[in-house]
FINU-84178 format. One record per atom (N, C-alpha, C): residue number from 0; residue in three letters; atom name; x, y, z. Coordinates in steps of 0.001 Angstrom, whole numbers, plus 500000, padded with zeros to 6 digits. Layout:
FINU-84178
+-----+-----+----+--------+--------+--------+
|   i |  aa | at |      u |      v |      w |
+-----+-----+----+--------+--------+--------+
| NUM | ALA | CA |      X |      Y |      Z |
...
+-----+-----+----+--------+--------+--------+
END
This chain:
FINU-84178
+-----+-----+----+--------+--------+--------+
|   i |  aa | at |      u |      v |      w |
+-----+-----+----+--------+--------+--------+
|   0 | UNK |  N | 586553 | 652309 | 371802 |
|   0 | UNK | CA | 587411 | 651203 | 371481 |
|   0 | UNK |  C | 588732 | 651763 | 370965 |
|   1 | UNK |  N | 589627 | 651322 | 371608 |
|   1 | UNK | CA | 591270 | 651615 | 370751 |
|   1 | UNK |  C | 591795 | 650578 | 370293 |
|   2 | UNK |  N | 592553 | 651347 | 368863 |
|   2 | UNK | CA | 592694 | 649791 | 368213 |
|   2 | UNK |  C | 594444 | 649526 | 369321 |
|   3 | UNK |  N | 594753 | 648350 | 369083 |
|   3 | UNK | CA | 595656 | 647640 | 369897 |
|   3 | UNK |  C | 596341 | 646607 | 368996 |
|   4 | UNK |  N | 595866 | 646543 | 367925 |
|   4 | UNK | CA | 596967 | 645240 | 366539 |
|   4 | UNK |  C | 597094 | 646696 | 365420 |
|   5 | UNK |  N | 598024 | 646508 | 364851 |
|   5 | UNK | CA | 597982 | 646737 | 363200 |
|   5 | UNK |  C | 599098 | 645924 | 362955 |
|   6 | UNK |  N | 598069 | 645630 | 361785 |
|   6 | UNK | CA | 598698 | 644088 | 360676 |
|   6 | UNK |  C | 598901 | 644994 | 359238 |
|   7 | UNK |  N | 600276 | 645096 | 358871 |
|   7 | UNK | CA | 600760 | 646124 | 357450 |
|   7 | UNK |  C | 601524 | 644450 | 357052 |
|   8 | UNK |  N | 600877 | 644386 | 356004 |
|   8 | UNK | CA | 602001 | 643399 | 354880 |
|   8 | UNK |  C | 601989 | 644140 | 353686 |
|   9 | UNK |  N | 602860 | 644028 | 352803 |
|   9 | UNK | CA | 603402 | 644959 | 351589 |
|   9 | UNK |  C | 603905 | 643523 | 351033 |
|  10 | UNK |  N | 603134 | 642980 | 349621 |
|  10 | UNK | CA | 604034 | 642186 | 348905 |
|  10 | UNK |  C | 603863 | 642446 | 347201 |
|  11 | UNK |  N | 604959 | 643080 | 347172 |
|  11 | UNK | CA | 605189 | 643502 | 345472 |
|  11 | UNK |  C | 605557 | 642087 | 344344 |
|  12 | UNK |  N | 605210 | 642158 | 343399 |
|  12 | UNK | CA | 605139 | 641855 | 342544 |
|  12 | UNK |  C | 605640 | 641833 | 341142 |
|  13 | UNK |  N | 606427 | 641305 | 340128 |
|  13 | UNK | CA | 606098 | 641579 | 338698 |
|  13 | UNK |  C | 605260 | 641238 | 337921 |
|  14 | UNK |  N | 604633 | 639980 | 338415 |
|  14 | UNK | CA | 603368 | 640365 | 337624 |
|  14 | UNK |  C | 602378 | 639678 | 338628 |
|  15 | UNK |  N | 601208 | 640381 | 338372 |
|  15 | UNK | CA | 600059 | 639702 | 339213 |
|  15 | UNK |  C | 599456 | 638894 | 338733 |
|  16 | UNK |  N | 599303 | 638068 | 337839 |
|  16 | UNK | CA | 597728 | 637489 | 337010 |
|  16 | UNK |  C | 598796 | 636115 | 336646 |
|  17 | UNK |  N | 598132 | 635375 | 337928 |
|  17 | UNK | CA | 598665 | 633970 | 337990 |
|  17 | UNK |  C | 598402 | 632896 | 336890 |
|  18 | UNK |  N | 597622 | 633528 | 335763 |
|  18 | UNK | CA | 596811 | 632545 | 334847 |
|  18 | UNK |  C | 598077 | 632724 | 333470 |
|  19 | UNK |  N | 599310 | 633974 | 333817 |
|  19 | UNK | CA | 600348 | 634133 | 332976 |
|  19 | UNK |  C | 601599 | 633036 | 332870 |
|  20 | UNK |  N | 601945 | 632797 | 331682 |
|  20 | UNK | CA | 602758 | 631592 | 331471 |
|  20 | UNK |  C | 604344 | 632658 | 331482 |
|  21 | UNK |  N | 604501 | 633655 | 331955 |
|  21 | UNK | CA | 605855 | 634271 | 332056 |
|  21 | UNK |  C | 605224 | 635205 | 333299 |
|  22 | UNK |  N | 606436 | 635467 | 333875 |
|  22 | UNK | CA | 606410 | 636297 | 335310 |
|  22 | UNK |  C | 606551 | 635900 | 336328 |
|  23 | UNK |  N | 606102 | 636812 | 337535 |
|  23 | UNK | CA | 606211 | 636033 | 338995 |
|  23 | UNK |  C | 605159 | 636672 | 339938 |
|  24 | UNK |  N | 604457 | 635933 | 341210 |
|  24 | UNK | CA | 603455 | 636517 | 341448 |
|  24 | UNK |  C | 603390 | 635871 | 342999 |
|  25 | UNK |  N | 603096 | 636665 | 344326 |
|  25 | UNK | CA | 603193 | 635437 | 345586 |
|  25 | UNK |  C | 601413 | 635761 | 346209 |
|  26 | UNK |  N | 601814 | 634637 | 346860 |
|  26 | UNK | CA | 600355 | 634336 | 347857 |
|  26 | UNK |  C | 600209 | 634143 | 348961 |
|  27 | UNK |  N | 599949 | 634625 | 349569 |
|  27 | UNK | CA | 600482 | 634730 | 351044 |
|  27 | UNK |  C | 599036 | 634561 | 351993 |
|  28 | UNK |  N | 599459 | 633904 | 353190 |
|  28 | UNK | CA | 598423 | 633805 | 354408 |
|  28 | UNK |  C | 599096 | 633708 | 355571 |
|  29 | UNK |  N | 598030 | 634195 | 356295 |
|  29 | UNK | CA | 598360 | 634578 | 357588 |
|  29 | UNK |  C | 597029 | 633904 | 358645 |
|  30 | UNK |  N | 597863 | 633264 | 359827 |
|  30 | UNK | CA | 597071 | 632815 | 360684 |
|  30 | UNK |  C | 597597 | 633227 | 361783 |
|  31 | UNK |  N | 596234 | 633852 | 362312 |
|  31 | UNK | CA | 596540 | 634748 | 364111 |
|  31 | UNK |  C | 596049 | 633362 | 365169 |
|  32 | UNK |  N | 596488 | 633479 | 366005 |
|  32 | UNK | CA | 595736 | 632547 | 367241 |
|  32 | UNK |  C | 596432 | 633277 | 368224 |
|  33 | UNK |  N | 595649 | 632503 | 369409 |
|  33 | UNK | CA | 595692 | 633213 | 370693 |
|  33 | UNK |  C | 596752 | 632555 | 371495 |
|  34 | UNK |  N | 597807 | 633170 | 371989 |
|  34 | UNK | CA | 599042 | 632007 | 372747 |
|  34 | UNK |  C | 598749 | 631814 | 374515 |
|  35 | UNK |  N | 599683 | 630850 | 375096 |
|  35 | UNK | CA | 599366 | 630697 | 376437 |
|  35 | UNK |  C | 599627 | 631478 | 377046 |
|  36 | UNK |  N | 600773 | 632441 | 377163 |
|  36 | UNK | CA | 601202 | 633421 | 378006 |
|  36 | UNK |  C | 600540 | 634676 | 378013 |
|  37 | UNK |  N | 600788 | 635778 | 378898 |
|  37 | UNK | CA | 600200 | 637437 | 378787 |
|  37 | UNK |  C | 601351 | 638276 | 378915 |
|  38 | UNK |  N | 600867 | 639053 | 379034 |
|  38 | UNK | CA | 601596 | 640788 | 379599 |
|  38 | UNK |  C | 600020 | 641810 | 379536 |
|  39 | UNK |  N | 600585 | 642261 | 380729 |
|  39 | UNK | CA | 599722 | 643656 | 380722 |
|  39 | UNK |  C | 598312 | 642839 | 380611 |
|  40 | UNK |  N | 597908 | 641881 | 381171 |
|  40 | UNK | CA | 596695 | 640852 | 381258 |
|  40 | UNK |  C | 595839 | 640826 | 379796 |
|  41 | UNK |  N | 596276 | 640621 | 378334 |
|  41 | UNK | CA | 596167 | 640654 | 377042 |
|  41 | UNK |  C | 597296 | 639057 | 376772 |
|  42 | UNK |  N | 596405 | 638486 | 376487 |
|  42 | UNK | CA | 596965 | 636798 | 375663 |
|  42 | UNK |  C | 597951 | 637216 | 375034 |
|  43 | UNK |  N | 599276 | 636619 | 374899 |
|  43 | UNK | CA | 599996 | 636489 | 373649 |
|  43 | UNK |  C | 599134 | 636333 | 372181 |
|  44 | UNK |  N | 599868 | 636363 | 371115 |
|  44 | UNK | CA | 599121 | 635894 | 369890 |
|  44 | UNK |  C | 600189 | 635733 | 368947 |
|  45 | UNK |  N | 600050 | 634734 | 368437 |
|  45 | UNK | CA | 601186 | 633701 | 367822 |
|  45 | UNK |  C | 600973 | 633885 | 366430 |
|  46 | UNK |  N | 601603 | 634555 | 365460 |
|  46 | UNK | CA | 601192 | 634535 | 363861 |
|  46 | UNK |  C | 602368 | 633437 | 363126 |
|  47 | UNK |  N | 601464 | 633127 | 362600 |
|  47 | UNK | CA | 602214 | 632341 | 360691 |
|  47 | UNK |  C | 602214 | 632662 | 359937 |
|  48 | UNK |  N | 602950 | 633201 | 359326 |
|  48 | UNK | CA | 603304 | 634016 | 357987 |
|  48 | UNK |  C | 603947 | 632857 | 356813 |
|  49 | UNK |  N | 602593 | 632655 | 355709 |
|  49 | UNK | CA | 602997 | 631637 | 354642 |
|  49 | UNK |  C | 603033 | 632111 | 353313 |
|  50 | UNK |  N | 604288 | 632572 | 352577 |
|  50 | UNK | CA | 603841 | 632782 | 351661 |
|  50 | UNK |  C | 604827 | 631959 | 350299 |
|  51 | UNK |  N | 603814 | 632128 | 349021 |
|  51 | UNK | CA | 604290 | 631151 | 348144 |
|  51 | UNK |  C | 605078 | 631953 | 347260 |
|  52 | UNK |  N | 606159 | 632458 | 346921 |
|  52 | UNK | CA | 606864 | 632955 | 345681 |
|  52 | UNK |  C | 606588 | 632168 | 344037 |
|  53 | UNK |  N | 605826 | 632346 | 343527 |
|  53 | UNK | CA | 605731 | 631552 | 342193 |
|  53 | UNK |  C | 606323 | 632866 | 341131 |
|  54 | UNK |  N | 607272 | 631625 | 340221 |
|  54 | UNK | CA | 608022 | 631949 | 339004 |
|  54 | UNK |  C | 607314 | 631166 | 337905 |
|  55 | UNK |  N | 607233 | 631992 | 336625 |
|  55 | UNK | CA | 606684 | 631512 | 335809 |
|  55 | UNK |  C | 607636 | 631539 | 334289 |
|  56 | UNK |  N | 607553 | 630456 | 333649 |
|  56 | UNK | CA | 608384 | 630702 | 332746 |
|  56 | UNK |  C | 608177 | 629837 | 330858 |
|  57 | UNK |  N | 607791 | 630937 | 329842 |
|  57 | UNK | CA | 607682 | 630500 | 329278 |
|  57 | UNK |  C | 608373 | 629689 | 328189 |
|  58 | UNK |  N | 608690 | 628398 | 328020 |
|  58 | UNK | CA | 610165 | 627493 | 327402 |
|  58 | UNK |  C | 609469 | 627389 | 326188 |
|  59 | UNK |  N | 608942 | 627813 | 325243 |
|  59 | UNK | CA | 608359 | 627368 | 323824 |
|  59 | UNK |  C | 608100 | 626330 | 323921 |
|  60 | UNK |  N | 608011 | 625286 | 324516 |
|  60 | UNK | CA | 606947 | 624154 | 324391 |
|  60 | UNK |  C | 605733 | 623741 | 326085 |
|  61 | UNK |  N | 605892 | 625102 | 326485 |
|  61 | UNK | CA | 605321 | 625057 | 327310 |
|  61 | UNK |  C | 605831 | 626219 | 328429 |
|  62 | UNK |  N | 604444 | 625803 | 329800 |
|  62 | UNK | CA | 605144 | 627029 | 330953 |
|  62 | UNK |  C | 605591 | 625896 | 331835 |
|  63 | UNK |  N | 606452 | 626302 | 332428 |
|  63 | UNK | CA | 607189 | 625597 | 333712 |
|  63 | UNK |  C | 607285 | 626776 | 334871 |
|  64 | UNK |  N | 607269 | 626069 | 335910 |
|  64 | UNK | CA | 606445 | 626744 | 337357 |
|  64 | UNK |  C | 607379 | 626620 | 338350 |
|  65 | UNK |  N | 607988 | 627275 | 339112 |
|  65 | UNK | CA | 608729 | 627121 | 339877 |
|  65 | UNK |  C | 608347 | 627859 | 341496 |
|  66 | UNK |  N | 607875 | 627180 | 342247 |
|  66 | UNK | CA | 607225 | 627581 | 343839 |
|  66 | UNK |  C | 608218 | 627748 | 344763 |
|  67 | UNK |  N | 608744 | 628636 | 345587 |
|  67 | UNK | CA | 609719 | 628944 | 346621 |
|  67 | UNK |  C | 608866 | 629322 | 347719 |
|  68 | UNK |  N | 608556 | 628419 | 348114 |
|  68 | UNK | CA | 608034 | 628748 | 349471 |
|  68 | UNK |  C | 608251 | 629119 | 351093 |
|  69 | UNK |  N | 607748 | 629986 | 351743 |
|  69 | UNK | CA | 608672 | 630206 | 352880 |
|  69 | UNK |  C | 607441 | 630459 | 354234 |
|  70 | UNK |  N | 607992 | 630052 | 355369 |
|  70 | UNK | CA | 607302 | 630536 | 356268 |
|  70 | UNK |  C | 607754 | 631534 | 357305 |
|  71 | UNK |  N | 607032 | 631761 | 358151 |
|  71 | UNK | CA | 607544 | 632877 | 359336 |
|  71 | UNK |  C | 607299 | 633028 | 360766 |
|  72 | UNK |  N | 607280 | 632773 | 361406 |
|  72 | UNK | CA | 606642 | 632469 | 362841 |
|  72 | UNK |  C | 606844 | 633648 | 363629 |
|  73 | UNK |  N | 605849 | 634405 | 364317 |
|  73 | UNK | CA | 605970 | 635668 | 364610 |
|  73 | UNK |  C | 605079 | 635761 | 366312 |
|  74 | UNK |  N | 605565 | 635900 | 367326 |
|  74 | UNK | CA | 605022 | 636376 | 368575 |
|  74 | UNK |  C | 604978 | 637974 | 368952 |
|  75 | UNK |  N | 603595 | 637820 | 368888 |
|  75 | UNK | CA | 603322 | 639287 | 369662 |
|  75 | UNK |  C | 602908 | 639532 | 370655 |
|  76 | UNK |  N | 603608 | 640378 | 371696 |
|  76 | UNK | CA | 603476 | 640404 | 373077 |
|  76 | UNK |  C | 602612 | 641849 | 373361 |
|  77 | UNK |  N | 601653 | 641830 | 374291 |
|  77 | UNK | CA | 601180 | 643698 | 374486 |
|  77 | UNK |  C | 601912 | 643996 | 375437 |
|  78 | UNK |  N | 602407 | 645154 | 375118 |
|  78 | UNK | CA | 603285 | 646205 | 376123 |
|  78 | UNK |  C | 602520 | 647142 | 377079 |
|  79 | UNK |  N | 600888 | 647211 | 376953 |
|  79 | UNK | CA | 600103 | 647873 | 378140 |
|  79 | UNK |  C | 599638 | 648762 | 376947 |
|  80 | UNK |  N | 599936 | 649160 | 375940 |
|  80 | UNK | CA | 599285 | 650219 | 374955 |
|  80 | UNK |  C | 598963 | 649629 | 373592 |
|  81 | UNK |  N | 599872 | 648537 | 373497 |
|  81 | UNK | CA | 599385 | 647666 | 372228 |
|  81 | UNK |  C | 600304 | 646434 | 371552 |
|  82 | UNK |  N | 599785 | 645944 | 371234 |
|  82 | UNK | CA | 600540 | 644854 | 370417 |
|  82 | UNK |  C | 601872 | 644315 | 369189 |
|  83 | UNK |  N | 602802 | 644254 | 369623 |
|  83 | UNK | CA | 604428 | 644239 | 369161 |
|  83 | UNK |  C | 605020 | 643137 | 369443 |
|  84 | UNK |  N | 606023 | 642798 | 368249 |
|  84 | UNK | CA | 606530 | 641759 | 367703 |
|  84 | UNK |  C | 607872 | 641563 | 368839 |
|  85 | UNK |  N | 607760 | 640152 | 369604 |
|  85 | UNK | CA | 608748 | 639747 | 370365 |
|  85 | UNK |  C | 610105 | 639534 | 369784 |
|  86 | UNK |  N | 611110 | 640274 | 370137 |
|  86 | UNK | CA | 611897 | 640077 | 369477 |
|  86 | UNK |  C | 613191 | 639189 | 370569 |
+-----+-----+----+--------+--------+--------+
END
């Protein structure tokens, strides 16, 4: 078997531990599916890239939350050796 996808996401942080009333922390998902078109007789495959930016902030009478959310829409086509982002 040869692999034919690699999926690398990198999402940094200042703080991780979402249960904190100061900082910032994201969440991210990803959905693969299979698209209508080919190349090199291998389906397209259509990704969604969702992720949530949360800000956290503590005001002395409480935390207040601030969500920036963003998405990404991503086609990957196979070139006969493997799988890459249509640009």
């Amino acid at each position: 078997m040869r692999k034919i996808l690699e999926l690398e996401k990198d999402i940094a942080s200042a703080e991780q531990n979402p249960d904190s009333c100061a900082g910032s922390f994201s969440e991210a998902h990803l959905t693969l599916s299979i698209g209508n078109n080919s190349n090199h007789g291998y389906a397209d495959l259509e990704a969604v890239e969702k992720v949530i930016a949360t800000e956290k902030t503590d005001t002395g009478n409480g935390c207040t939350k601030e969500e920036k959310p963003t998405s990404n829409e991503y086609v990957l086509i196979y070139n006969g050796e493997r799988y890459n982002p249509k640009y």
